[in-house]
C-alpha positions in Angstrom: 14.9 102.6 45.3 14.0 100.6 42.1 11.5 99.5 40.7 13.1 96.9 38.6 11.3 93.8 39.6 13.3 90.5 39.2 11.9 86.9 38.2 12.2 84.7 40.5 15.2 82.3 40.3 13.1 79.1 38.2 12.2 80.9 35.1 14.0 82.5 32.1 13.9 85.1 29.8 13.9 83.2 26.3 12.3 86.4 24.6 15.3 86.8 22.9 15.4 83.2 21.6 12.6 83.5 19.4 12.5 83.0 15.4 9.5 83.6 14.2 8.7 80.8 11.6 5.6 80.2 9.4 3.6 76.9 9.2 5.5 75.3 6.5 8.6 75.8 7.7 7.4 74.3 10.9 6.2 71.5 9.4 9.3 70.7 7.1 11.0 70.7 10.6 9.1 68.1 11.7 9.0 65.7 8.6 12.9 66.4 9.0 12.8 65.2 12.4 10.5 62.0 12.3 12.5 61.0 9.1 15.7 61.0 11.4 13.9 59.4 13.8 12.5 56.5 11.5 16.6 56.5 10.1 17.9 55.7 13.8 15.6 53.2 14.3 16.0 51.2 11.6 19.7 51.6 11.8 19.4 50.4 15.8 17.0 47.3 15.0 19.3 46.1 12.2 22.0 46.1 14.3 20.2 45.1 17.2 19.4 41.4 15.1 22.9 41.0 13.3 24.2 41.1 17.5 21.3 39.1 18.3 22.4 36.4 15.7 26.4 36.6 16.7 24.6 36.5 20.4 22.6 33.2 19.5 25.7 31.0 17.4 27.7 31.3 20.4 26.7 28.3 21.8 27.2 25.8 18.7 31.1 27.6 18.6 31.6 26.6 22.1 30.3 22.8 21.4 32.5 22.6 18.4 35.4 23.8 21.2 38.2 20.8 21.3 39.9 22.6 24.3 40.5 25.5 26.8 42.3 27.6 24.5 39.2 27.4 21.7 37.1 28.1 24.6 39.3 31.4 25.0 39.3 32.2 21.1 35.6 31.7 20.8 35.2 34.3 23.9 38.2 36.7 22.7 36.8 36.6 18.8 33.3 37.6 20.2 34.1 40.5 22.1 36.4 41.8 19.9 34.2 41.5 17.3 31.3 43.0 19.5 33.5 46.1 20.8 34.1 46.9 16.9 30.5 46.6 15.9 29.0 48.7 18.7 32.0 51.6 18.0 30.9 51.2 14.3 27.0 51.6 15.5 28.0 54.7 17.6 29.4 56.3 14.5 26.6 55.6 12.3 24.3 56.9 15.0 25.9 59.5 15.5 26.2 60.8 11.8 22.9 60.3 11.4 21.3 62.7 14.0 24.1 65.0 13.3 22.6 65.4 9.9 19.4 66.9 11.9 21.2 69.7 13.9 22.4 71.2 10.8 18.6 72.0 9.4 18.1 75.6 9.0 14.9 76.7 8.7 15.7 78.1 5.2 16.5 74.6 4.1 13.5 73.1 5.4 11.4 75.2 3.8 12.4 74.8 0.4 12.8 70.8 0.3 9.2 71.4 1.9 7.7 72.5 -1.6 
């Protein structure tokens, strides 16, 4: 018989996932990570109100409409327009955070002092 004892299936070992890191590092980490935070924000509430604009001068496009066909090249120009802008917004995004899971704790603590 043994008398290894097993955890029970809902919990993990993460003792071997620790890094021991001082205060300052700790702290550089976070000022890295609201900093990125405050980034994405801005980044998605700028482009939230250039949309919102685009969004809002639909309507006077499709008044100024002569036909069916101006109708369709209002619609058509919109959503291209929109598809590009939100791929472009996904991108910058996306470069952004990435900038965050490249910290080392090394790096953090010197930009710190």
């Amino acid at each position: 018989m043994s008398n290894k004892k097993e955890s029970p299936s809902n919990e993990m070992d993460l003792s071997g996932l620790v890094v021991p890191l001082d205060m300052e590092t700790l702290f550089g980490m976070n000022q890295k990570i609201y900093k990125t935070m405050v980034a994405c924000n801005d980044e998605w509430i700028n482009f939230g109100r250039a949309r919102l604009k685009e969004d809002l001068d639909i309507p006077q496009k499709l008044a100024d409409c002569k036909c069916p066909q101006d109708v369709f090249g209002v619609y058509v120009n919109f959503y291209q327009r929109a598809v590009k802008q939100y791929a472009t917004e996904a991108s910058s995004l996306t470069k952004i955070c990435s900038e965050l899971a490249t910290v080392q704790p090394e790096d953090v603590k010197q930009s710190a002092k």
